[in-house]
C-alpha positions in Angstrom: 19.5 -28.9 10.4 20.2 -25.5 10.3 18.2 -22.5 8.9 21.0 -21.0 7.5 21.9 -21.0 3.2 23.9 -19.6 0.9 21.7 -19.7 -1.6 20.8 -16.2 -1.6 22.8 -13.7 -4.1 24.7 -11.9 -1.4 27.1 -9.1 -2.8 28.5 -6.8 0.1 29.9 -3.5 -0.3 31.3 -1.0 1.2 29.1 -0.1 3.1 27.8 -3.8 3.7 24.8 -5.5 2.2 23.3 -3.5 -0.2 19.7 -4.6 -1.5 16.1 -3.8 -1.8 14.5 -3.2 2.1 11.4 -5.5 0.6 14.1 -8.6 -0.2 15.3 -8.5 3.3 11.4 -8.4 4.7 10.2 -10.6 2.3 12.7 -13.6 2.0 13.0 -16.1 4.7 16.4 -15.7 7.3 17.8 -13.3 4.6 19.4 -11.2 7.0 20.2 -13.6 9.8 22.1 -15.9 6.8 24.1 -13.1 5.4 25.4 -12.5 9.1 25.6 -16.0 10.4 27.6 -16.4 7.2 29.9 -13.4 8.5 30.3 -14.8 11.7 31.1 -18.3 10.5 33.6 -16.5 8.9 35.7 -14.9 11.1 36.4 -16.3 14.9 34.9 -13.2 17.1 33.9 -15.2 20.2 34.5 -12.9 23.1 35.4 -10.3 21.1 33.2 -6.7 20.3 31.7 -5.5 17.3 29.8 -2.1 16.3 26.7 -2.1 14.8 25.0 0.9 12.8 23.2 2.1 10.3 21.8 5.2 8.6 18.7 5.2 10.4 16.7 4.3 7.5 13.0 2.4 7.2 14.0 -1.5 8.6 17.6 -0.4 10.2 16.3 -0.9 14.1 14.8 -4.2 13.4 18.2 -5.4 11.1 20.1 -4.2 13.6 17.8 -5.9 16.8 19.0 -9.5 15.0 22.5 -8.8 13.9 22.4 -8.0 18.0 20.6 -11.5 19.0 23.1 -13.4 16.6 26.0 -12.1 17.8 25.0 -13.1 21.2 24.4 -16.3 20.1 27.6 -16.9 18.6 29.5 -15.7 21.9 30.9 -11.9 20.9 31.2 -10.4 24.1 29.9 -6.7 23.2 27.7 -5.3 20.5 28.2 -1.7 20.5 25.2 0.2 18.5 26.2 3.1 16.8 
């Protein structure tokens, strides 16, 4: 069984997922669904990503997992901008 859902309201923009710091804190795997959904997406094993934020309350610890689940899911690089 997996932890992952997409039962959540996810609506990405341009500048990826935009919602209240306190939903992604509050609710369960909120984060780690909307990127496992991502990665499920698009085939990126071995490949390298970039990874950044605006430096914001909540952006190192958002960006620690989006880090641990791409190493999970085999992407060979994560560079943190």
């Amino acid at each position: 069984m997996s932890i992952f859902q997409s039962a959540h309201n996810y609506t990405a923009g341009t500048s990826g997922l935009r919602k209240k710091t306190k939903l992604f804190r509050e609710t369960p795997n909120y984060l780690e669904n909307f990127v496992q959904a991502l990665f499920d997406s698009v085939d990126l094993k071995g490949k390298a990503i970039v990874v950044g934020g605006d430096g914001r309350f909540y952006n190192d610890s958002a960006i620690q997992t989006i880090v641990r689940l791409a190493a999970a899911n085999g992407l060979s690089k994560v560079y943190v901008a």
